[in-house]
LUMGU-91781 format. One line per field, with one value per atom (N, C-alpha, C, O): residue in one letter; residue number from 1; x, y, z; atom name. Coordinates in pm, 1 decimal. Atoms other than C-alpha are relative to their C-alpha. Layout:
N
resn a, ... $
resi NUM, ... $
x X, ... $
y Y, ... $
z Z, ... $
name CA, ... $
! end
This chain:
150
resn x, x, x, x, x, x, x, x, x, x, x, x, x, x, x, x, x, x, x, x, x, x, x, x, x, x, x, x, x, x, x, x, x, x, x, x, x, x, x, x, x, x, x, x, x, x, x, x, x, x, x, x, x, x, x, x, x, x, x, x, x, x, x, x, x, x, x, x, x, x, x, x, x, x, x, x, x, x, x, x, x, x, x, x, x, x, x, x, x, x, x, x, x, x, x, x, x, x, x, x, x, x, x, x, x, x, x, x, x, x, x, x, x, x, x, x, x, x, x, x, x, x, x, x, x, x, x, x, x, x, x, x, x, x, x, x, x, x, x, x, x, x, x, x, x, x, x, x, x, x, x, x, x, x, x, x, x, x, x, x, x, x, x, x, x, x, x, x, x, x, x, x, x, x, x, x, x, x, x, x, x, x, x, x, x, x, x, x, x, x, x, x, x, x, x, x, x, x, x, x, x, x, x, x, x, x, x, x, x, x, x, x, x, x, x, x, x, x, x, x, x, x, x, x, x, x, x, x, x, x, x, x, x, x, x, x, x, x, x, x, x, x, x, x, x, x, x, x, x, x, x, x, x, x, x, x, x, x, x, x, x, x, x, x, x, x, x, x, x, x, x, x, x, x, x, x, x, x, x, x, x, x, x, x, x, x, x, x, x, x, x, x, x, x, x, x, x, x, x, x, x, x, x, x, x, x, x, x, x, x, x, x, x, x, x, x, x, x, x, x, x, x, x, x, x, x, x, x, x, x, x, x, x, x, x, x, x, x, x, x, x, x, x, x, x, x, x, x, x, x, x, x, x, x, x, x, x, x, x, x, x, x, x, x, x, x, x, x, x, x, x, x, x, x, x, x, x, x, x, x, x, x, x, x, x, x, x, x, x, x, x, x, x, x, x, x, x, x, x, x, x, x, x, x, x, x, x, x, x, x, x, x, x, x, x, x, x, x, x, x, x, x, x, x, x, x, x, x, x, x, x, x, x, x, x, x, x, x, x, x, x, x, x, x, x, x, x, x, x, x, x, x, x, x, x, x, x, x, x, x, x, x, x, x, x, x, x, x, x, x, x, x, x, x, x, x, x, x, x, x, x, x, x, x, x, x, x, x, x, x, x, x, x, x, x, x, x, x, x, x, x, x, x, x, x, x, x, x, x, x, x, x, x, x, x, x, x, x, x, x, x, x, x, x, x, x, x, x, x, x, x, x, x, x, x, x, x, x, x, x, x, x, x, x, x, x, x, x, x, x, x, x, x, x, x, x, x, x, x, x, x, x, x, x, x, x, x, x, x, x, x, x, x, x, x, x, x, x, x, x, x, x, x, x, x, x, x, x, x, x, x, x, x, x, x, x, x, x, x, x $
resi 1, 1, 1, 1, 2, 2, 2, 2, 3, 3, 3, 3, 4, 4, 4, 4, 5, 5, 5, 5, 6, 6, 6, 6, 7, 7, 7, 7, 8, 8, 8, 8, 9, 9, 9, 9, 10, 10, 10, 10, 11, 11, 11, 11, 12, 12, 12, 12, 13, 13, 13, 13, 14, 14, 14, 14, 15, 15, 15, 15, 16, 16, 16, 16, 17, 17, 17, 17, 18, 18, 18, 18, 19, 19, 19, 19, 20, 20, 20, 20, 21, 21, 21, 21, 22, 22, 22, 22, 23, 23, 23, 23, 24, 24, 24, 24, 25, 25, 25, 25, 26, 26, 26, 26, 27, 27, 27, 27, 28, 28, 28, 28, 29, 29, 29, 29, 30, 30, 30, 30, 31, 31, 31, 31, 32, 32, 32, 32, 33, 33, 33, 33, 34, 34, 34, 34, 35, 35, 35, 35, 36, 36, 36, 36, 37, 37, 37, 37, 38, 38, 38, 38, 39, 39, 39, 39, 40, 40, 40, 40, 41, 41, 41, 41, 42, 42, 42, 42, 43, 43, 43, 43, 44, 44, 44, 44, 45, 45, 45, 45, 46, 46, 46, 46, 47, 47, 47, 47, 48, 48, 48, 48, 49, 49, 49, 49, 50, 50, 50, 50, 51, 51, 51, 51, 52, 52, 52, 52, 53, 53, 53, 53, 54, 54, 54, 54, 55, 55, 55, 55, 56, 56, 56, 56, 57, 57, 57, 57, 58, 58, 58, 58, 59, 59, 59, 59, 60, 60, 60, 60, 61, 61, 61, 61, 62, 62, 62, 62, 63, 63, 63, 63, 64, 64, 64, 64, 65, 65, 65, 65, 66, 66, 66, 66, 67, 67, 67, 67, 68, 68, 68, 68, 69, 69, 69, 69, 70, 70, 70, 70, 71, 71, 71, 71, 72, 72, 72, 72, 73, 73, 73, 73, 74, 74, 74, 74, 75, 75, 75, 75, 76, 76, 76, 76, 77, 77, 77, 77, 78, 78, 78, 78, 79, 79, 79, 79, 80, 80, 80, 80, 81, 81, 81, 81, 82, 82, 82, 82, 83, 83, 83, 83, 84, 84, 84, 84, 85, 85, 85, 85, 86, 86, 86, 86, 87, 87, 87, 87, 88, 88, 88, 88, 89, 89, 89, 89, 90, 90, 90, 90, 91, 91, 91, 91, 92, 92, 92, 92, 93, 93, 93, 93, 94, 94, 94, 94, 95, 95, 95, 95, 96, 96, 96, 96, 97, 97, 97, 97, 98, 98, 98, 98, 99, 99, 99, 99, 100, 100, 100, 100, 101, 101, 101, 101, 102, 102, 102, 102, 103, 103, 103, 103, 104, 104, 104, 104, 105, 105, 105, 105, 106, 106, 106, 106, 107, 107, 107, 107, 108, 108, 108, 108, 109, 109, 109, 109, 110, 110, 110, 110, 111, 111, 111, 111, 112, 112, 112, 112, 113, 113, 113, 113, 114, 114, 114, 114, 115, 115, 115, 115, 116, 116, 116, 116, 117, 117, 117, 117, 118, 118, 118, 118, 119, 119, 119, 119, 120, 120, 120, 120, 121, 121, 121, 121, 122, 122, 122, 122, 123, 123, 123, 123, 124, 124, 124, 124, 125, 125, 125, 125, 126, 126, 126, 126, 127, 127, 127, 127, 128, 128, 128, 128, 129, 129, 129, 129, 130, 130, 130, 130, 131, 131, 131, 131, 132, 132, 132, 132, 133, 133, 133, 133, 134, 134, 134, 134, 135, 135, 135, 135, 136, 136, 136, 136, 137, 137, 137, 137, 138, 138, 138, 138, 139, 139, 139, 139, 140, 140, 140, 140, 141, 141, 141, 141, 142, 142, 142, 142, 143, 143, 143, 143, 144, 144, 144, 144, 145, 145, 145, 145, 146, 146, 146, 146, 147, 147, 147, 147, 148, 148, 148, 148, 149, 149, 149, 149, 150, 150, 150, 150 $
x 62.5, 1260.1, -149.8, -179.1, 62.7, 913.4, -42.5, 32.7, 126.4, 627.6, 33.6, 45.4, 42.1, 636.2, -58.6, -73.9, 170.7, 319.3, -10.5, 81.1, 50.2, 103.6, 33.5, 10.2, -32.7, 221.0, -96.7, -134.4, 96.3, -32.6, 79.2, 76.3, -53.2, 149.7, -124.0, -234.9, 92.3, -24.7, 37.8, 117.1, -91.8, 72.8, -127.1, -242.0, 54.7, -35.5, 54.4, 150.5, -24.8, 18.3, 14.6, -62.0, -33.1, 146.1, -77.8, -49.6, 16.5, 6.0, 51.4, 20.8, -47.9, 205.7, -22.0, 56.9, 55.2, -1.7, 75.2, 36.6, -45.5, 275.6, -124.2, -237.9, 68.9, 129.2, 31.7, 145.1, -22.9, 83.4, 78.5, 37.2, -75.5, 349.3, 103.1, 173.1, -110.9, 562.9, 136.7, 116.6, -127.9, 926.7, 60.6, 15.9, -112.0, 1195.4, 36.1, 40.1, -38.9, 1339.1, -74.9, -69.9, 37.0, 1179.2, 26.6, -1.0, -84.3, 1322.5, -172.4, -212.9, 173.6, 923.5, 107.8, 201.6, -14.1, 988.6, -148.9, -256.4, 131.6, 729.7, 65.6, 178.7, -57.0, 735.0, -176.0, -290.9, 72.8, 561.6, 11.5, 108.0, -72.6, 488.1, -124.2, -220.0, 75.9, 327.6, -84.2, -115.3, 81.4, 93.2, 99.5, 63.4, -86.2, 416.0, 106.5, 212.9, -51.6, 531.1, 151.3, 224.5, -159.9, 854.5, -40.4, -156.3, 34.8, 885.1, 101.5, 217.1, -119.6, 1058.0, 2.4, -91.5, 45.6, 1114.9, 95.9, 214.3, -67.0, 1219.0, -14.2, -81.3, 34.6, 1281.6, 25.6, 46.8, 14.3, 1292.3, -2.0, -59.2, 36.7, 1304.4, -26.9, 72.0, 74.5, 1078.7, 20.6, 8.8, -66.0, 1212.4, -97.1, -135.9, 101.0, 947.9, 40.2, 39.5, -31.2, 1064.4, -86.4, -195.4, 82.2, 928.8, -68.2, -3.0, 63.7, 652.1, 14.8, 36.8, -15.4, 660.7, -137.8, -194.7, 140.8, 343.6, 47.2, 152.6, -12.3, 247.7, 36.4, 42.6, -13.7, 317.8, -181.5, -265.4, 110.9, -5.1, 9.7, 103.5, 14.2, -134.6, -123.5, -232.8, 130.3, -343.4, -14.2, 79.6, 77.8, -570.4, -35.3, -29.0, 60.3, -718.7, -168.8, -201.9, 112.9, -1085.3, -97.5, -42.2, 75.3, -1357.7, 14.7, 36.6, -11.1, -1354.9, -110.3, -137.5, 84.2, -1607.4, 56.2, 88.7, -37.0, -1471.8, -118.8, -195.6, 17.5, -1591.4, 38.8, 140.9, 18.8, -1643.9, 122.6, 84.1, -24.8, -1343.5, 116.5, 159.5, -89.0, -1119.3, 82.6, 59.0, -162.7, -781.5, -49.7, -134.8, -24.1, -773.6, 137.6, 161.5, -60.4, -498.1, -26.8, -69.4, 48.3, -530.5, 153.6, 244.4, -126.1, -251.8, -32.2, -131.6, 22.8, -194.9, 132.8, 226.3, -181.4, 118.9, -53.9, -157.7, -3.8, 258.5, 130.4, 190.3, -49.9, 457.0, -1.6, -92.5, -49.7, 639.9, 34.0, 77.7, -110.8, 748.8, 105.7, 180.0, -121.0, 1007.4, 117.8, 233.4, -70.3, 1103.6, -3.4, -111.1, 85.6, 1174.3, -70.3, -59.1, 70.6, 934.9, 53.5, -4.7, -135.1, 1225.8, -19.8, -28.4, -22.7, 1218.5, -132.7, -127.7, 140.5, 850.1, -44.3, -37.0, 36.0, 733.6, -125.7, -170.9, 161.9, 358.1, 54.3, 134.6, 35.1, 274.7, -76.4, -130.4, 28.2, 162.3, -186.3, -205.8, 108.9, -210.5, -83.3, -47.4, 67.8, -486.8, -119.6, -183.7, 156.6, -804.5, -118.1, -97.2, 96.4, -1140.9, -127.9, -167.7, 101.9, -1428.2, -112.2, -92.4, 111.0, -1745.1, -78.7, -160.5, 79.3, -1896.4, 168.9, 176.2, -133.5, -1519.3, 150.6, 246.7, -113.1, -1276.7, 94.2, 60.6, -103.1, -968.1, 85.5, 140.6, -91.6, -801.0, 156.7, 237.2, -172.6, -448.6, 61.3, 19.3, -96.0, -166.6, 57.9, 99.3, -47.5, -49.9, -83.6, -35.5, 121.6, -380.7, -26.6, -140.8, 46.8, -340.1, 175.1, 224.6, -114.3, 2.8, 54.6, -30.6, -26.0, 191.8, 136.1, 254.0, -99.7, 387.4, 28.1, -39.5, -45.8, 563.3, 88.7, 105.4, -92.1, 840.4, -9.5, -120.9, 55.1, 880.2, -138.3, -219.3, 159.2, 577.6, -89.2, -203.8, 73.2, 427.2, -55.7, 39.7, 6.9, 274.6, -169.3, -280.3, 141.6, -2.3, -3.4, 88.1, 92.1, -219.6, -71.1, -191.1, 87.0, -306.5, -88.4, -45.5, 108.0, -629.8, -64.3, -163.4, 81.7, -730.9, -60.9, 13.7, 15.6, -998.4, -40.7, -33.0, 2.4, -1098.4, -100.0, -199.4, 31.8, -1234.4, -138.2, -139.0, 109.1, -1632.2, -56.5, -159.5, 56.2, -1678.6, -24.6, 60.3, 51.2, -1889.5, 21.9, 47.1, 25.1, -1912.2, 104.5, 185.5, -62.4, -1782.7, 127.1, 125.3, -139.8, -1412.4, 75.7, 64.7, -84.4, -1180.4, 114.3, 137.9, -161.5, -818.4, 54.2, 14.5, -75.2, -598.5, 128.4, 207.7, -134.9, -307.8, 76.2, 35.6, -49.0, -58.6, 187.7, 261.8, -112.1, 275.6, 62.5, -1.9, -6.6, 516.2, 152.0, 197.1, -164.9, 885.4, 97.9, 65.2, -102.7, 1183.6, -59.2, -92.9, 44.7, 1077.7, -100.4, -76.9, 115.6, 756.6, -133.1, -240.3, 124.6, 515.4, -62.0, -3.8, 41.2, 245.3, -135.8, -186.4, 116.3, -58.2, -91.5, -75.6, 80.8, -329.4, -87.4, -139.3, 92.9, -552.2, -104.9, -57.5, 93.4, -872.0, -38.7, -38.5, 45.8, -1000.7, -103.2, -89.7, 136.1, -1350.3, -0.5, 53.5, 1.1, -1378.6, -158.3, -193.2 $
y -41.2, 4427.6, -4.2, -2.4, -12.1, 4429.0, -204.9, -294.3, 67.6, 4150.5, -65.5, 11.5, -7.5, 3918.5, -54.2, -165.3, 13.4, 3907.3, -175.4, -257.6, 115.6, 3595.2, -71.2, -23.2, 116.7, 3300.1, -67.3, -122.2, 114.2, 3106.7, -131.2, -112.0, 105.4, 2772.2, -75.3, -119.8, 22.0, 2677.3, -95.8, -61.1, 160.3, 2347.8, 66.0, 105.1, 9.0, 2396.0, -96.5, -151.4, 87.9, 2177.0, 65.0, 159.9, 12.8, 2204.8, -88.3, -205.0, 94.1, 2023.3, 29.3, 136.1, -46.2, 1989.0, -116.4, -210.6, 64.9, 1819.9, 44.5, 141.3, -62.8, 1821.3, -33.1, -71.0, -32.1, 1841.4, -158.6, -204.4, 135.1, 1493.3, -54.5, 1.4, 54.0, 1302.3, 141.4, 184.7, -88.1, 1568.9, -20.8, -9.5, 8.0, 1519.6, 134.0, 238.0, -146.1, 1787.1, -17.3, -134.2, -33.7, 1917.2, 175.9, 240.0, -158.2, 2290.8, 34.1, -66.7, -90.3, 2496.1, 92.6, 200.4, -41.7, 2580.2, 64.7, 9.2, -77.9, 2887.1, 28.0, 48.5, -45.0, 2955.8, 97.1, 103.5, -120.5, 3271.5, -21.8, -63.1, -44.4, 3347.3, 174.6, 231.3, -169.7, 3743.5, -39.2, -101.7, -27.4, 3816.2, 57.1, 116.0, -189.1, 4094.5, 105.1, 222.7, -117.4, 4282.9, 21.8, 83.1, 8.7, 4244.2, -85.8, -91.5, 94.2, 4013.6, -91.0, -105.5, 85.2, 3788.2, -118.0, -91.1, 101.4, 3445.1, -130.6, -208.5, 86.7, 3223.7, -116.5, -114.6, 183.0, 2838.1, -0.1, 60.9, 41.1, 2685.8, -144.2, -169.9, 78.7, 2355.8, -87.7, -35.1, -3.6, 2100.7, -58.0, -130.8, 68.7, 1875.9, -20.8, 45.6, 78.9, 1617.9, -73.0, -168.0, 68.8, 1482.1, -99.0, -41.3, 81.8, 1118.4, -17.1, 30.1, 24.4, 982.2, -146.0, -208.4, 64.9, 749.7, -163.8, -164.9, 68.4, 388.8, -85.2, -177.7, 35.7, 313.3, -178.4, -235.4, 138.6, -66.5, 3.2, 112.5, -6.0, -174.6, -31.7, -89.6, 15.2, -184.0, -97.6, -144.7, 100.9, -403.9, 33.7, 83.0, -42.2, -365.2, -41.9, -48.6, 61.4, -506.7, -126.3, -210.2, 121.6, -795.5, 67.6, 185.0, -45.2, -794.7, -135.5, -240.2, 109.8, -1028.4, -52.1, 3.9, 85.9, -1300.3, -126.1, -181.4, 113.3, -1576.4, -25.4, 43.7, 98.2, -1856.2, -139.6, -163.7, 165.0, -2207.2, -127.7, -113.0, 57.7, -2481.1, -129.8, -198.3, 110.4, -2749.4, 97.5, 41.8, -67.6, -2453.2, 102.2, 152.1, -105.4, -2233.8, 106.4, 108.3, -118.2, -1879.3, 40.7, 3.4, -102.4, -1659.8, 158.4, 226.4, -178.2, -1279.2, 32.8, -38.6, -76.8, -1018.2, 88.6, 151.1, -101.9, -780.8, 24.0, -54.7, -36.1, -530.9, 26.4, 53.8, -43.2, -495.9, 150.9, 188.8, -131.8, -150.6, 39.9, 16.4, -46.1, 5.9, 90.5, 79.3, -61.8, 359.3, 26.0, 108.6, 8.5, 293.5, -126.0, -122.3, 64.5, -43.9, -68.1, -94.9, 36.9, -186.3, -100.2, -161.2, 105.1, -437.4, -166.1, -262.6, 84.4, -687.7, -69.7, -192.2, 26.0, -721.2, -12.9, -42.2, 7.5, -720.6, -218.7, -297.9, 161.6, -1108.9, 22.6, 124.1, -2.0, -1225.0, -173.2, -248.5, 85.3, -1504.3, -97.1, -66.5, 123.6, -1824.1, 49.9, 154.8, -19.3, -1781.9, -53.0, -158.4, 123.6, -1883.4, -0.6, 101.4, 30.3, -2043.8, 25.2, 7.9, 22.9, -1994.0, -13.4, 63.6, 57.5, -2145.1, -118.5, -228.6, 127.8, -2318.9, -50.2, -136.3, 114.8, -2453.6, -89.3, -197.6, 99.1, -2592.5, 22.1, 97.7, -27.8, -2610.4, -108.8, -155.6, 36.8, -2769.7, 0.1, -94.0, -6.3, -2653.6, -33.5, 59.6, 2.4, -2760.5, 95.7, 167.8, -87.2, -2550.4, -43.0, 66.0, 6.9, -2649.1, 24.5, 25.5, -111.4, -2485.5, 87.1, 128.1, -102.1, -2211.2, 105.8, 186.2, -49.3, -2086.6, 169.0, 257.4, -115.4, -1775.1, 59.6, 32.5, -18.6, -1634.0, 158.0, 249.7, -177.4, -1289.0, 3.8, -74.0, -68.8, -1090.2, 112.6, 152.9, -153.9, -702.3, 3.1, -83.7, -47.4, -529.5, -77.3, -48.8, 63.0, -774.3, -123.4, -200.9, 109.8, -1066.0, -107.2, -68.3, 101.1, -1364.9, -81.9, -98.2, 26.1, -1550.0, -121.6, -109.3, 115.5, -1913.7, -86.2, -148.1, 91.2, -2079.6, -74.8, -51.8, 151.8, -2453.5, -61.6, -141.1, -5.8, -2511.7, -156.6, -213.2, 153.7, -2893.2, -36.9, 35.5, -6.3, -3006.1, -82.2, -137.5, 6.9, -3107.6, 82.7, 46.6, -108.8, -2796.5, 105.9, 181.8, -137.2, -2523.3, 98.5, 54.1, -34.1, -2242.8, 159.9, 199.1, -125.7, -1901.7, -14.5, -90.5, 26.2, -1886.6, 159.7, 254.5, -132.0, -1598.2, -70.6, -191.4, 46.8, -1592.4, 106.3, 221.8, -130.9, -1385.0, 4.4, -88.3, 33.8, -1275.1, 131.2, 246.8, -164.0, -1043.4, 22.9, -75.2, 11.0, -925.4, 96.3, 194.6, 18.4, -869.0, 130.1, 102.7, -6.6, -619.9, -45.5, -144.3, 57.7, -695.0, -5.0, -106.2, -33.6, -534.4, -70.6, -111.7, 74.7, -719.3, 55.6, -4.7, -114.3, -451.2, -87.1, -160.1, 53.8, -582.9, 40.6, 146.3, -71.6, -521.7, -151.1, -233.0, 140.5, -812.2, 51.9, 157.1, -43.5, -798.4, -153.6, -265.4, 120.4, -1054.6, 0.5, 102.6, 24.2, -1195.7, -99.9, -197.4, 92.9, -1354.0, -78.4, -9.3, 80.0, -1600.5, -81.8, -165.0 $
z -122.5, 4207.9, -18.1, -137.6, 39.8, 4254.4, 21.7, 60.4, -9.7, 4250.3, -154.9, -250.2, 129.3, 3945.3, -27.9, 22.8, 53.3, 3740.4, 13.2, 14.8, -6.7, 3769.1, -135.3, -246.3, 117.6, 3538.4, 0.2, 103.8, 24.1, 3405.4, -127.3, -248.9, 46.4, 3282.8, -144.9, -115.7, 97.1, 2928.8, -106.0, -193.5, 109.3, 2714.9, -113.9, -93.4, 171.8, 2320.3, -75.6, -21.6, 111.7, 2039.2, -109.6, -126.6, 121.6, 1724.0, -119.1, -92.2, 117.7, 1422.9, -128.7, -181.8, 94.3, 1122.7, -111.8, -117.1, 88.2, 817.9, -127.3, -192.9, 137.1, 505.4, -97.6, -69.6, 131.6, 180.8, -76.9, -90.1, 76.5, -8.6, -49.4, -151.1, 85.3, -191.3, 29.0, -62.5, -36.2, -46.8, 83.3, 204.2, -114.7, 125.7, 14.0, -34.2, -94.9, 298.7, 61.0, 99.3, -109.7, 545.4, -11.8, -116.8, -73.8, 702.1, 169.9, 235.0, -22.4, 956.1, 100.4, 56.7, -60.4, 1209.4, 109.5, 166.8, -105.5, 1434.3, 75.9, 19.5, -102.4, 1728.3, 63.2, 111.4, -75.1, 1856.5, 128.6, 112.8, -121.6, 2212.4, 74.5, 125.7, -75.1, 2337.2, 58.2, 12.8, -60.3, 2639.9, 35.5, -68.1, -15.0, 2764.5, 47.4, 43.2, 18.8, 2843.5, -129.5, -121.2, 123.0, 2493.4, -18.2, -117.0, -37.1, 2621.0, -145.9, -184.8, 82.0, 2332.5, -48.5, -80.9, -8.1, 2289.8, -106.7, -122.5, 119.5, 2010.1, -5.1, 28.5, -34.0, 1999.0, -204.6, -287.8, 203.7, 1588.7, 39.2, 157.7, 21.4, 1504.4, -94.2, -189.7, 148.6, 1220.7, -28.2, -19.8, 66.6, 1052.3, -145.6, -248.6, 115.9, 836.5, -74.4, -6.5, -4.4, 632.8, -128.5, -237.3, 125.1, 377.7, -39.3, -6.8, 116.0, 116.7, 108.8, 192.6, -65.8, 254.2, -110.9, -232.0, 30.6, 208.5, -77.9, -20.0, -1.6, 1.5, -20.3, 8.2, 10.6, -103.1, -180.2, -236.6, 79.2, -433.0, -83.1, -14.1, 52.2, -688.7, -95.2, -159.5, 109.7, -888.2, -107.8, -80.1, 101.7, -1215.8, -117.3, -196.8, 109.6, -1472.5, 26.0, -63.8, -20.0, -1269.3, -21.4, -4.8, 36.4, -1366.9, 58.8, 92.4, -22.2, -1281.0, -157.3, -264.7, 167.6, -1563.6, 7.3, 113.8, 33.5, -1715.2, -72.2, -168.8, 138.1, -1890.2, 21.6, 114.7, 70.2, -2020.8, 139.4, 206.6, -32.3, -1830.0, -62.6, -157.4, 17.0, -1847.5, -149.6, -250.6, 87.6, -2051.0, 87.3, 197.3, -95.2, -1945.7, -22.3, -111.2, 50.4, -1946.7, 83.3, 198.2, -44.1, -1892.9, -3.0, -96.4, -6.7, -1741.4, 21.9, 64.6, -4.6, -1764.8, 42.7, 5.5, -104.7, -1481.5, 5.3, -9.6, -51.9, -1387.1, 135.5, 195.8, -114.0, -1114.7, 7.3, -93.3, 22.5, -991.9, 166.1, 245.6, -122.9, -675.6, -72.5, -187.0, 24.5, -647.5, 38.7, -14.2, -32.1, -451.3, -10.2, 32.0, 28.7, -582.9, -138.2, -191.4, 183.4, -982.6, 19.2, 125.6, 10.7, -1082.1, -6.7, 42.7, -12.1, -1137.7, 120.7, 112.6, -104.2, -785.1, 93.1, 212.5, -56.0, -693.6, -22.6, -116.6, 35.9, -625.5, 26.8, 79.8, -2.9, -649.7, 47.7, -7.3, -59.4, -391.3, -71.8, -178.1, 53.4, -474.0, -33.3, 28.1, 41.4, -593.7, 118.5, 171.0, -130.0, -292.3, -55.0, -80.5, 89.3, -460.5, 164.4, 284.5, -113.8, -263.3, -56.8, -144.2, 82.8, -364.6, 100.7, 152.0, -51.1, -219.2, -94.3, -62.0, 172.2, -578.2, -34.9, -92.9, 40.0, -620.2, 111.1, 96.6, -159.1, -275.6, -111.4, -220.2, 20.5, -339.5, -153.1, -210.3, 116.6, -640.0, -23.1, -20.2, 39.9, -715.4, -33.0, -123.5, 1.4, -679.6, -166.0, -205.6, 155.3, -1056.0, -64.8, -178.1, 65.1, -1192.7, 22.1, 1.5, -34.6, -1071.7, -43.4, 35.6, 33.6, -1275.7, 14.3, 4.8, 32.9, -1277.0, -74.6, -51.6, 113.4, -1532.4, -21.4, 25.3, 14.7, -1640.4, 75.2, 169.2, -108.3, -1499.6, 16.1, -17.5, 45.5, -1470.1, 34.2, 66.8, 7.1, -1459.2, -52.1, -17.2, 115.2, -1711.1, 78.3, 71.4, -32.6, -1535.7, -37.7, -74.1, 42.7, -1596.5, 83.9, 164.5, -83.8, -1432.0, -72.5, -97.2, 63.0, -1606.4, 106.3, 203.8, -58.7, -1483.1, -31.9, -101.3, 68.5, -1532.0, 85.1, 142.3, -86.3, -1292.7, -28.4, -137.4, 55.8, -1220.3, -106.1, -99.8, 92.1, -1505.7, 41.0, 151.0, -62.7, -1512.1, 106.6, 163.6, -135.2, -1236.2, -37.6, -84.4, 21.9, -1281.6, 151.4, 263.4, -163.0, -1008.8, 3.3, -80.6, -40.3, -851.5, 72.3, 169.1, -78.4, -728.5, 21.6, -56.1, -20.5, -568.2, -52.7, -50.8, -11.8, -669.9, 98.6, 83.7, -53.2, -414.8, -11.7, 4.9, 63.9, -527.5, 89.4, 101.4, -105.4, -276.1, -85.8, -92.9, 8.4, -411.4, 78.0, 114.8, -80.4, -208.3, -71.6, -182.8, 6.1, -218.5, 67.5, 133.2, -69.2, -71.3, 158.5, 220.0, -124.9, 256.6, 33.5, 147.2, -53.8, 306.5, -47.9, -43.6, 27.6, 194.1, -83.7, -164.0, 72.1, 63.3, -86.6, -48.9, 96.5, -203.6, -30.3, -120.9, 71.0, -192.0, -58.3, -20.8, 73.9, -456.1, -27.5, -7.5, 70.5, -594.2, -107.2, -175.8, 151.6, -895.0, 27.1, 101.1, -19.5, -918.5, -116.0, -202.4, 106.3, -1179.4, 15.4, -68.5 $
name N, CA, C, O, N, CA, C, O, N, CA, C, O, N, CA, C, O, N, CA, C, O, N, CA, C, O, N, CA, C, O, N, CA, C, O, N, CA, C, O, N, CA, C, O, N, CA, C, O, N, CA, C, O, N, CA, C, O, N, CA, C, O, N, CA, C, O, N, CA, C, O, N, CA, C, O, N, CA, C, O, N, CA, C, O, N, CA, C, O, N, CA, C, O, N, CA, C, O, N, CA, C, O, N, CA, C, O, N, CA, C, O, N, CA, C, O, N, CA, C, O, N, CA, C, O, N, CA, C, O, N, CA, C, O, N, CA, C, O, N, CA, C, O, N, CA, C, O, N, CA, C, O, N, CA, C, O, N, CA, C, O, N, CA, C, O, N, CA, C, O, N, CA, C, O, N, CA, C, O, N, CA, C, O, N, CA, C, O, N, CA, C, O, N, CA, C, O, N, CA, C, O, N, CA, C, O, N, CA, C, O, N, CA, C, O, N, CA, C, O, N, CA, C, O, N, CA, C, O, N, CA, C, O, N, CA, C, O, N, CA, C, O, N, CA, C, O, N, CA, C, O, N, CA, C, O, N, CA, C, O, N, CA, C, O, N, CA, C, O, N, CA, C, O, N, CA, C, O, N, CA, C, O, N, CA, C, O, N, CA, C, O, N, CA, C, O, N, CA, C, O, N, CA, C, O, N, CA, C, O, N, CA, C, O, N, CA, C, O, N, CA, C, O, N, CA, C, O, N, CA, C, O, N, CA, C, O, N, CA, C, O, N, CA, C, O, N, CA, C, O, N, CA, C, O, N, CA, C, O, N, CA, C, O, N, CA, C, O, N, CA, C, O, N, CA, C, O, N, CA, C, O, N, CA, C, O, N, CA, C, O, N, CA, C, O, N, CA, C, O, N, CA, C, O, N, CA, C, O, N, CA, C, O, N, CA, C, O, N, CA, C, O, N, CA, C, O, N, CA, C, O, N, CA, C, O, N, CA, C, O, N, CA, C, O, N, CA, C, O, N, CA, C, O, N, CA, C, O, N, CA, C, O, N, CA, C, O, N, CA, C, O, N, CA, C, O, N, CA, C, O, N, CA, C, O, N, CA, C, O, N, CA, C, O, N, CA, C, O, N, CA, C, O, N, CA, C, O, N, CA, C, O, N, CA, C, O, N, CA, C, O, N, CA, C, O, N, CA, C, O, N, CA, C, O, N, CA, C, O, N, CA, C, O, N, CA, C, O, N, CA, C, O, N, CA, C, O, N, CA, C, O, N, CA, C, O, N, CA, C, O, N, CA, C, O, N, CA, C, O, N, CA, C, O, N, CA, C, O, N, CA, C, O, N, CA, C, O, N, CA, C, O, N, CA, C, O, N, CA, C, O, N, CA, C, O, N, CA, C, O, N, CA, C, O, N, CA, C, O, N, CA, C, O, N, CA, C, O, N, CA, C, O, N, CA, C, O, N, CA, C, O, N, CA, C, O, N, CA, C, O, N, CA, C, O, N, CA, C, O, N, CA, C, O $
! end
């Protein structure tokens, strides 16, 4: 009976920032009381997986070699959600304006597992600055490009 009090209609937000390298499930109650102390509570639950990072790659370095000589570099590679076994590294992509067109057969790659190499025989008589880019890849597609200056 009676008059009832003025409603004022009020949208809020939530923000719920987990905690890093963290997964779960939790169980968020919101409680609401009014100015007549009525009080009403909704829960809810926030599932949070394991996030899909890229896979890394490591121990490419810038390198100087010799003029008209090979080197090989050794770099791992590493997923934490997939073995290395199963991690592929893309064909090598040369880039170079002191030496454009490098051949795809000088530009080798070797290793399996985590363990992998990187043989480079650039054309011979050519001095000069070159990128290598190298992306590997998991099953899924995820990918991790990395460079190497030579």
């Amino acid at each position: 009976t009676g008059t009832p009090p003025n409603v004022t209609p009020v949208t809020l937000y939530l923000k719920i920032v987990p905690a890093a390298d963290k997964t779960g499930i939790a169980t968020i109650t919101v409680t609401a009381t009014d100015s007549l102390n009525a009080v009403t509570q909704k829960n809810f639950i926030v599932k949070v997986d394991t996030a899909n990072d890229p896979p890394t790659v490591v121990g490419l370095a810038d390198q100087t070699m010799n003029e008209d000589a090979t080197i090989t570099v050794s770099f791992t590679v590493s997923d934490d959600e997939t073995s290395a076994a199963e991690l592929t590294v893309d064909p090598p992509v040369w880039t170079s304006a002191d030496m454009p067109g490098m051949p795809a057969e000088n530009l080798v790659l070797g290793g399996s597992g985590a363990n992998r190499t990187l043989t480079i025989t650039p054309p011979l008589n050519k001095s000069g600055k070159a990128t290598i880019s190298l992306t590997v890849k998991v099953p899924r597609n995820r990918l991790q490009p990395s460079n190497l200056s030579c």
